[in-house]
C-alpha positions in Angstrom: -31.5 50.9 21.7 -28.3 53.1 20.6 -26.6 51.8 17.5 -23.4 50.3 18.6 -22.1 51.4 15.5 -22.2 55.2 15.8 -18.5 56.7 17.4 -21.0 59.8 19.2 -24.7 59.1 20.5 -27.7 60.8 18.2 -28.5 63.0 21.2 -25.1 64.9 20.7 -25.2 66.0 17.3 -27.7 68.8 17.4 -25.2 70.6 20.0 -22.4 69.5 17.7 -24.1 71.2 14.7 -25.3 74.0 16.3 -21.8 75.0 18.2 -19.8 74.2 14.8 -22.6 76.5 12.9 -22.1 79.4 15.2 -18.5 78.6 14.9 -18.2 78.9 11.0 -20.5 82.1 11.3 -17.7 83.8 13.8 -15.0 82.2 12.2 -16.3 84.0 8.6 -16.6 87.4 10.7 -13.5 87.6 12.4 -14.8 87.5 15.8 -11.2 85.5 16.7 -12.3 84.7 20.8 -15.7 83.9 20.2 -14.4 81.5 17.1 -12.4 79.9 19.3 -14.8 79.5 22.4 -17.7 78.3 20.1 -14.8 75.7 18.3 -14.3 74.6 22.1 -17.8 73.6 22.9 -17.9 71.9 19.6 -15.0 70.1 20.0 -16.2 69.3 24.1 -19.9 68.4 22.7 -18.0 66.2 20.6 -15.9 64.2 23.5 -19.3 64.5 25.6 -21.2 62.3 23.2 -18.5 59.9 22.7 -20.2 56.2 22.5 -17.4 53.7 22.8 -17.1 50.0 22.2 -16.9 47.7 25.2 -16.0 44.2 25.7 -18.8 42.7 28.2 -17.8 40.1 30.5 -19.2 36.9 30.5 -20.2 34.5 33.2 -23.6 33.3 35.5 -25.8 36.0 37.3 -22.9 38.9 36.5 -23.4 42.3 37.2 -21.7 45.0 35.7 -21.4 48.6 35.9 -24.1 50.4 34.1 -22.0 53.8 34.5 -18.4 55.4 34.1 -17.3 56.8 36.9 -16.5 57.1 40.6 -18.7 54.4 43.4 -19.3 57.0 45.8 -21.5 54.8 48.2 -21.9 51.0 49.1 -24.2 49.7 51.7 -27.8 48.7 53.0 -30.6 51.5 52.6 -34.6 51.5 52.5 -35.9 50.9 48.9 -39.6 52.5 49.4 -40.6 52.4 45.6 -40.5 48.6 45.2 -38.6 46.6 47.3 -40.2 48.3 50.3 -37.4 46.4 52.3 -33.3 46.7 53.1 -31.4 46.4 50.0 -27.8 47.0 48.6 -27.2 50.1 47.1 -24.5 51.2 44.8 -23.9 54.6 43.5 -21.5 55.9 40.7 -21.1 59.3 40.7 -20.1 60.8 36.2 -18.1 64.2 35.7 -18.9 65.8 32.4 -15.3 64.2 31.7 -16.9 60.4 31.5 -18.4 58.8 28.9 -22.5 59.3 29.8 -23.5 56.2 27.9 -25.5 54.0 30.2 -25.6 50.2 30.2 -27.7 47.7 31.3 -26.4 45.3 34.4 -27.7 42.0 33.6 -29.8 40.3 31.3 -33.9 40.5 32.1 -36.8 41.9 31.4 -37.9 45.2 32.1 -40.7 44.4 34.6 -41.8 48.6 35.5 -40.5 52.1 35.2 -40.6 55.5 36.6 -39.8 58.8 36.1 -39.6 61.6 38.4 -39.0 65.4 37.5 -36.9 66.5 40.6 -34.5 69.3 41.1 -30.5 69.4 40.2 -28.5 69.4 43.5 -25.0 68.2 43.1 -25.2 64.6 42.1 -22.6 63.2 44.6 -24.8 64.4 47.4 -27.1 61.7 48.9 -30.0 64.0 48.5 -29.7 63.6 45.3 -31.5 59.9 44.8 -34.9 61.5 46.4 -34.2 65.2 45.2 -33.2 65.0 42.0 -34.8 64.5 38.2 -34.3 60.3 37.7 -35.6 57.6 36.0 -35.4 54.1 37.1 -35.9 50.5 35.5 -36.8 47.7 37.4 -35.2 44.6 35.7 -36.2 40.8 36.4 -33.8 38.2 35.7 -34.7 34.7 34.5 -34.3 33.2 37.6 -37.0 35.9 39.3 -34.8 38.4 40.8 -35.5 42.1 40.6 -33.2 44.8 40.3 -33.0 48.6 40.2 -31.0 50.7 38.5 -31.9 54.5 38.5 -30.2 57.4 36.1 -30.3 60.7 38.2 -29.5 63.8 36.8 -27.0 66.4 38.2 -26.0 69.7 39.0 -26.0 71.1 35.4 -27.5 68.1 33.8 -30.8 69.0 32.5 -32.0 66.0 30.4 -32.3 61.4 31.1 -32.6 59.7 28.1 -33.9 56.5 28.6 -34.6 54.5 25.6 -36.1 50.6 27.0 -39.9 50.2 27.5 -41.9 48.0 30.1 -41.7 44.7 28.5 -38.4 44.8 26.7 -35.6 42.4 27.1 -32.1 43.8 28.0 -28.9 41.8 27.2 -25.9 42.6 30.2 -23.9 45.4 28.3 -26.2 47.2 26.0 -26.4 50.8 25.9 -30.0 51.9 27.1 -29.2 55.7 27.9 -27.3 58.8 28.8 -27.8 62.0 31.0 -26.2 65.1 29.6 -23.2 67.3 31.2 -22.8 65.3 34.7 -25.1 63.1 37.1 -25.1 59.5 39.0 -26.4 56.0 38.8 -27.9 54.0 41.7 -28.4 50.3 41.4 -30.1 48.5 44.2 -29.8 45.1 44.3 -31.0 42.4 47.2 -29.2 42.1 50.2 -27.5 38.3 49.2 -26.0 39.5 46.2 -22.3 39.4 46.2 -20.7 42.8 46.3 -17.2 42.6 44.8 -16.2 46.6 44.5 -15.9 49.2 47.0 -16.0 52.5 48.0 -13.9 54.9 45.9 -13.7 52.8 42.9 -13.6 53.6 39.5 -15.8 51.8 36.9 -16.2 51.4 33.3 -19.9 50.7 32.4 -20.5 47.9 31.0 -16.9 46.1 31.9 -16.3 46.8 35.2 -17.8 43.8 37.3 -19.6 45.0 40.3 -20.6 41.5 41.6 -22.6 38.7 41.0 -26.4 38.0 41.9 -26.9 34.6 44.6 
Protein backbone atom coordinates (compact mmCIF):
# COMPACT_ATOMS: atom_id res chain seq x y z
CA UNK A 1 0.00 0.00 0.00
CA UNK A 2 1.09 3.89 -0.56
CA UNK A 3 2.87 5.36 2.47
CA UNK A 4 0.52 7.69 4.03
CA UNK A 5 3.36 9.60 4.90
CA UNK A 6 4.64 10.77 1.42
CA UNK A 7 2.99 14.58 0.39
CA UNK A 8 3.30 13.10 -3.65
CA UNK A 9 2.73 9.35 -4.68
CA UNK A 10 6.15 7.32 -5.77
CA UNK A 11 4.69 7.07 -9.26
CA UNK A 12 5.02 10.91 -9.72
CA UNK A 13 8.54 11.56 -9.13
CA UNK A 14 10.17 10.14 -12.14
CA UNK A 15 7.98 12.81 -14.28
CA UNK A 16 8.91 15.29 -11.58
CA UNK A 17 12.59 14.64 -12.03
CA UNK A 18 12.69 14.29 -15.39
CA UNK A 19 10.53 17.72 -16.27
CA UNK A 20 12.78 19.62 -13.49
CA UNK A 21 15.98 18.00 -15.26
CA UNK A 22 15.12 19.22 -18.70
CA UNK A 23 14.14 22.35 -16.93
CA UNK A 24 17.57 23.10 -15.28
CA UNK A 25 19.22 22.05 -18.70
CA UNK A 26 17.02 24.95 -20.59
CA UNK A 27 17.11 27.09 -17.79
CA UNK A 28 21.29 26.91 -17.99
CA UNK A 29 20.95 27.53 -21.95
CA UNK A 30 18.75 30.38 -22.07
CA UNK A 31 16.06 28.78 -23.89
CA UNK A 32 13.56 31.36 -21.73
CA UNK A 33 9.93 29.57 -23.21
CA UNK A 34 11.01 26.22 -23.19
CA UNK A 35 12.34 26.91 -19.37
CA UNK A 36 9.33 28.04 -18.51
CA UNK A 37 7.00 25.34 -20.26
CA UNK A 38 9.21 22.48 -18.87
CA UNK A 39 9.06 24.53 -15.11
CA UNK A 40 5.10 24.22 -15.85
CA UNK A 41 4.90 20.46 -16.29
CA UNK A 42 7.10 20.15 -13.25
CA UNK A 43 5.27 22.15 -11.20
CA UNK A 44 1.72 20.36 -12.78
CA UNK A 45 3.42 16.80 -12.34
CA UNK A 46 3.90 18.02 -8.99
CA UNK A 47 0.05 19.02 -8.09
CA UNK A 48 -0.84 15.70 -10.21
CA UNK A 49 0.84 13.38 -7.68
CA UNK A 50 -0.40 15.19 -4.79
CA UNK A 51 -1.35 12.36 -1.99
CA UNK A 52 -3.26 14.06 0.77
CA UNK A 53 -4.39 13.07 4.22
CA UNK A 54 -7.96 12.25 4.78
CA UNK A 55 -10.08 11.78 7.75
CA UNK A 56 -12.16 8.39 7.13
CA UNK A 57 -15.53 8.21 8.49
CA UNK A 58 -16.49 5.86 10.87
CA UNK A 59 -19.56 3.78 11.36
CA UNK A 60 -21.29 -0.04 10.43
CA UNK A 61 -21.21 -1.31 6.70
CA UNK A 62 -20.03 2.40 5.41
CA UNK A 63 -19.16 3.05 2.05
CA UNK A 64 -17.16 5.72 0.93
CA UNK A 65 -15.90 7.20 -2.17
CA UNK A 66 -12.94 5.49 -3.54
CA UNK A 67 -12.40 8.64 -6.05
CA UNK A 68 -12.31 12.49 -6.27
CA UNK A 69 -14.45 13.76 -8.50
CA UNK A 70 -17.79 14.20 -10.21
CA UNK A 71 -20.74 10.99 -9.83
CA UNK A 72 -21.61 11.08 -13.32
CA UNK A 73 -24.11 7.96 -13.13
CA UNK A 74 -26.38 6.22 -10.49
CA UNK A 75 -28.64 3.38 -11.16
CA UNK A 76 -29.28 -0.42 -11.84
CA UNK A 77 -27.09 -2.14 -14.72
CA UNK A 78 -25.97 -5.84 -15.78
CA UNK A 79 -22.76 -6.88 -13.86
CA UNK A 80 -21.64 -9.86 -16.41
CA UNK A 81 -18.11 -10.39 -14.87
CA UNK A 82 -19.35 -11.55 -11.35
CA UNK A 83 -22.46 -10.71 -10.24
CA UNK A 84 -24.02 -11.90 -13.47
CA UNK A 85 -27.27 -10.11 -12.03
CA UNK A 86 -28.84 -6.28 -11.56
CA UNK A 87 -26.70 -4.29 -9.40
CA UNK A 88 -26.09 -0.62 -8.34
CA UNK A 89 -23.70 1.22 -10.16
CA UNK A 90 -21.87 4.32 -9.23
CA UNK A 91 -19.45 6.16 -11.40
CA UNK A 92 -17.10 9.13 -10.53
CA UNK A 93 -15.84 10.70 -13.35
CA UNK A 94 -11.46 12.62 -12.23
CA UNK A 95 -10.10 15.71 -14.34
CA UNK A 96 -6.38 15.83 -14.39
CA UNK A 97 -7.29 18.69 -11.72
CA UNK A 98 -8.30 15.89 -8.84
CA UNK A 99 -6.34 14.27 -6.71
CA UNK A 100 -5.86 10.54 -8.61
CA UNK A 101 -5.22 8.73 -5.34
CA UNK A 102 -7.65 5.84 -5.03
CA UNK A 103 -9.21 4.44 -1.87
CA UNK A 104 -10.69 1.45 -0.83
CA UNK A 105 -14.67 1.61 0.05
CA UNK A 106 -15.04 -0.66 2.89
CA UNK A 107 -13.21 -2.97 4.89
CA UNK A 108 -12.77 -6.84 3.30
CA UNK A 109 -10.88 -9.02 1.60
CA UNK A 110 -9.90 -8.99 -1.75
CA UNK A 111 -11.73 -12.13 -2.94
CA UNK A 112 -10.57 -11.76 -7.23
CA UNK A 113 -9.12 -9.30 -9.68
CA UNK A 114 -8.94 -8.45 -13.20
CA UNK A 115 -7.39 -6.50 -15.56
CA UNK A 116 -8.29 -5.55 -19.00
CA UNK A 117 -6.04 -3.65 -21.60
CA UNK A 118 -8.87 -1.61 -23.47
CA UNK A 119 -8.73 1.50 -25.39
CA UNK A 120 -8.90 5.46 -24.10
CA UNK A 121 -12.27 6.95 -25.11
CA UNK A 122 -13.30 9.84 -23.03
CA UNK A 123 -13.83 8.54 -19.55
CA UNK A 124 -17.27 10.18 -18.83
CA UNK A 125 -18.70 8.31 -21.69
CA UNK A 126 -20.52 5.00 -20.71
CA UNK A 127 -18.48 3.22 -23.26
CA UNK A 128 -15.98 3.60 -21.35
CA UNK A 129 -16.55 0.79 -18.43
CA UNK A 130 -16.53 -2.02 -21.46
CA UNK A 131 -14.13 0.03 -23.84
CA UNK A 132 -11.66 1.24 -21.90
CA UNK A 133 -8.09 -0.08 -20.16
CA UNK A 134 -9.46 -0.97 -16.18
CA UNK A 135 -8.79 -2.99 -13.50
CA UNK A 136 -11.22 -4.11 -10.90
CA UNK A 137 -11.19 -5.61 -7.23
CA UNK A 138 -13.85 -7.63 -6.03
CA UNK A 139 -13.94 -6.99 -2.22
CA UNK A 140 -15.88 -9.36 0.39
CA UNK A 141 -16.95 -7.88 3.51
CA UNK A 142 -17.13 -9.84 6.86
CA UNK A 143 -20.56 -10.30 6.74
CA UNK A 144 -20.24 -12.01 2.98
CA UNK A 145 -21.08 -9.27 0.70
CA UNK A 146 -19.20 -8.61 -2.49
CA UNK A 147 -18.38 -5.58 -4.01
CA UNK A 148 -16.80 -4.01 -7.11
CA UNK A 149 -14.94 -1.30 -7.62
CA UNK A 150 -13.15 -0.78 -11.02
CA UNK A 151 -10.26 2.01 -11.92
CA UNK A 152 -10.77 2.84 -15.71
CA UNK A 153 -8.49 4.80 -17.48
CA UNK A 154 -9.23 7.86 -19.74
CA UNK A 155 -8.81 9.88 -22.62
CA UNK A 156 -5.13 10.65 -22.12
CA UNK A 157 -4.57 8.41 -19.23
CA UNK A 158 -2.28 5.77 -20.21
CA UNK A 159 -1.27 3.87 -17.02
CA UNK A 160 -3.70 1.89 -13.53
CA UNK A 161 -1.72 1.37 -10.72
CA UNK A 162 -3.17 -0.98 -8.67
CA UNK A 163 -1.17 -2.02 -5.72
CA UNK A 164 -3.66 -4.92 -3.48
CA UNK A 165 -3.27 -8.67 -4.34
CA UNK A 166 -6.03 -11.52 -4.19
CA UNK A 167 -5.96 -12.36 -0.61
CA UNK A 168 -5.21 -8.97 0.99
CA UNK A 169 -7.15 -7.27 3.53
CA UNK A 170 -8.25 -3.58 2.84
CA UNK A 171 -9.23 -1.19 5.70
CA UNK A 172 -12.21 1.61 4.46
CA UNK A 173 -9.94 4.62 3.45
CA UNK A 174 -6.63 3.24 2.47
CA UNK A 175 -4.98 4.30 -0.64
CA UNK A 176 -4.72 1.24 -2.98
CA UNK A 177 -4.01 3.24 -6.40
CA UNK A 178 -4.06 5.96 -8.96
CA UNK A 179 -4.54 6.31 -12.78
CA UNK A 180 -2.41 9.03 -14.37
CA UNK A 181 -3.66 12.37 -16.17
CA UNK A 182 -7.60 11.72 -16.05
CA UNK A 183 -10.13 8.61 -15.89
CA UNK A 184 -13.24 7.18 -13.70
CA UNK A 185 -14.19 4.82 -11.07
CA UNK A 186 -17.17 2.44 -11.10
CA UNK A 187 -18.30 0.69 -7.98
CA UNK A 188 -21.09 -1.77 -8.18
CA UNK A 189 -22.61 -2.65 -5.28
CA UNK A 190 -26.03 -5.01 -4.68
CA UNK A 191 -29.20 -3.79 -5.30
CA UNK A 192 -30.33 -3.37 -1.19
CA UNK A 193 -27.51 -1.24 -0.43
CA UNK A 194 -28.50 2.22 0.64
CA UNK A 195 -27.55 4.82 -1.92
CA UNK A 196 -27.18 8.14 -0.13
CA UNK A 197 -25.54 10.57 -3.09
CA UNK A 198 -26.78 11.43 -6.37
CA UNK A 199 -26.24 12.40 -9.67
CA UNK A 200 -23.94 15.38 -10.21
CA UNK A 201 -22.22 15.17 -6.91
CA UNK A 202 -18.94 15.85 -6.02
CA UNK A 203 -16.89 13.44 -3.83
CA UNK A 204 -13.74 13.34 -1.93
CA UNK A 205 -12.34 9.72 -1.82
CA UNK A 206 -12.08 8.31 1.00
CA UNK A 207 -14.47 11.02 3.02
CA UNK A 208 -17.22 11.46 1.04
CA UNK A 209 -20.05 8.83 2.23
CA UNK A 210 -21.68 7.18 -0.67
CA UNK A 211 -24.03 4.92 1.44
CA UNK A 212 -24.16 2.20 3.55
CA UNK A 213 -24.31 -1.71 2.72
CA UNK A 214 -27.94 -3.56 4.25
Amino acid sequence: MQNKNQLIVSEGYPFIILFGFITLVFALLGWVILTLLFLFLTLFSSYFFRNPERVIPTGEDLLIAPADGKIIFVGEVQESRYFKEQVTKISIFMSVFNVHVNRVPCDGKVVAMYYNKGGFVNASYDKASESNEQSGILLETGSGTQILFVQIAGLIARRIVTYPVIGDLLQRGARYGLIRFGSRVDIYLPKNANVTVTLGERTVAGETILGTLS
